[in-house]
C-alpha positions as CSV (number, residue, x, y, z in Angstrom):
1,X,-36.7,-56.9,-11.2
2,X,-36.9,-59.0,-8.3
3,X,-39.9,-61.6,-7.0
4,X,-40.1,-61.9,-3.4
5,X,-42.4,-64.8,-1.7
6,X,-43.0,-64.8,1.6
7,X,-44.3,-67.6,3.3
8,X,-45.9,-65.9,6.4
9,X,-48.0,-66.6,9.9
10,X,-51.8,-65.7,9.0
11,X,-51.7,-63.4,12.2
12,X,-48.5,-61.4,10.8
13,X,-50.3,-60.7,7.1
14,X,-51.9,-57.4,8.2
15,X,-49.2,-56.0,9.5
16,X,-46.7,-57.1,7.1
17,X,-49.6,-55.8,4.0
18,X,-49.9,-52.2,5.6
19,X,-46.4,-51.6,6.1
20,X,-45.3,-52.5,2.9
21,X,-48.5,-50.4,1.6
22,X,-47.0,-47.5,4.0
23,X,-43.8,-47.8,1.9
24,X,-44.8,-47.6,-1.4
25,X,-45.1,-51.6,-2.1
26,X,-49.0,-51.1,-3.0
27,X,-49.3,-54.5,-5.1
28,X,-49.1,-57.9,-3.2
29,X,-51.0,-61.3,-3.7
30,X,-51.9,-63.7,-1.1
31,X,-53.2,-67.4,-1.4
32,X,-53.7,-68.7,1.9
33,X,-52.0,-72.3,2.1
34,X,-51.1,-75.1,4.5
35,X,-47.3,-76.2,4.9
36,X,-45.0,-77.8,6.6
37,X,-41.4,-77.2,8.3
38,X,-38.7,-78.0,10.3
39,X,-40.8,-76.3,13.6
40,X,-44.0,-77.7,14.6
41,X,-45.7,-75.8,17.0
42,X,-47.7,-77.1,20.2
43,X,-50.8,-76.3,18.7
44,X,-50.8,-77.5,15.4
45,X,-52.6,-80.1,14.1
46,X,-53.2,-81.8,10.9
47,X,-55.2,-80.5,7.8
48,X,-58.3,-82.4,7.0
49,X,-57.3,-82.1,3.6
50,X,-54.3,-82.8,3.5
51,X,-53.2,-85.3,6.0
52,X,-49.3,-84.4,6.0
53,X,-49.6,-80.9,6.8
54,X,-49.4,-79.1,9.8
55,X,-49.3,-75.1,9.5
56,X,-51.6,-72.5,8.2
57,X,-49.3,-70.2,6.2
58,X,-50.2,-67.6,3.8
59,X,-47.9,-66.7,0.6
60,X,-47.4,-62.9,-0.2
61,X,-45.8,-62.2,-3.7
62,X,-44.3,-58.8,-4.8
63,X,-42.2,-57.7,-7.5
64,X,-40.7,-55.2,-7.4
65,X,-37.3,-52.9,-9.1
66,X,-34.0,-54.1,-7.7
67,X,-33.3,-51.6,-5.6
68,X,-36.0,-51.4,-4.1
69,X,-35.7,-55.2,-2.8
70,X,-33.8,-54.9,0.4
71,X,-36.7,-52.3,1.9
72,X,-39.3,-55.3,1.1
73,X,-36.8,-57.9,2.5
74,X,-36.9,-55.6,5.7
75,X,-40.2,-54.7,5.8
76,X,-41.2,-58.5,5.6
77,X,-38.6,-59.4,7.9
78,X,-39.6,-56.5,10.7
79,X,-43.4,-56.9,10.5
80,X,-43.7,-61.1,9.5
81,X,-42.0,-61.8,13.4
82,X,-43.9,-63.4,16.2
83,X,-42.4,-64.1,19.8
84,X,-42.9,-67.6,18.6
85,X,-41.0,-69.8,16.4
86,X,-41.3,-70.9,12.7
87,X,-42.2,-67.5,11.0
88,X,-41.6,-68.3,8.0
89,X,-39.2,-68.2,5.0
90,X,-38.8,-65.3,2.4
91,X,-37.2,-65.6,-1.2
92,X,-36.0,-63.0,-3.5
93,X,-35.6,-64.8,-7.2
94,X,-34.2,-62.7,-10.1
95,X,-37.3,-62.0,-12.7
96,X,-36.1,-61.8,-16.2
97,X,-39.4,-60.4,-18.2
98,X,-42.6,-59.6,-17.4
99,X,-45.3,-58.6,-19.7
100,X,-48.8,-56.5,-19.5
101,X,-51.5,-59.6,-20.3
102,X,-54.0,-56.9,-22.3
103,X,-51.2,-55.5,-24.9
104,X,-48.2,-57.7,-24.5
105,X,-46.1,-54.9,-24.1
106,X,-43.0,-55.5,-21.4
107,X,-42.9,-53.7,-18.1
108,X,-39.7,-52.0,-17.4
């Protein structure tokens, strides 16, 4: 199984959630979050939480089978892009296990 987090431009989540929802990708989780990265954009500003960020982002986590990875990398990839810059970043980490909480039971 693979884990893919995507670190994503609030204005691209809908997009990027229904097309992956279009595809068969039904079950995502987002935390909205604040960030920052090599790009800063003209209008950012800093977070009057945290005074050393600069970005909104949101973080959208799958997992998914392995072969069915590279149509979520694409999907992401297609529907997370702005004419601007700094869109984001997307990882794909190797899951060993995972488990259902209720019975403990492994998911295949």
């Amino acid at each position: 199984m693979k884990e893919l987090k995507a670190f994503i431009k609030p204005s691209r989540v809908q997009k990027v959630v229904e097309a992956l929802g279009e595809n068969g990708f039904e079950s995502v989780t987002l935390s909205q979050g604040e960030g920052t990265g090599a790009y800063n954009r003209r209008d950012a500003f800093p977070s009057l939480d945290f005074h050393f960020t600069d970005s909104k982002i949101v973080k959208l986590e799958l997992v998914c089978q392995n072969e069915q990875a590279a149509k979520a990398v694409e999907l992401i990839s297609k529907n997370g892009r702005s004419p601007e810059q700094g869109d984001g970043i997307l990882y794909v980490i190797d899951v060993e296990s995972a488990y259902r909480i209720k019975s403990g039971e492994p998911i295949d």
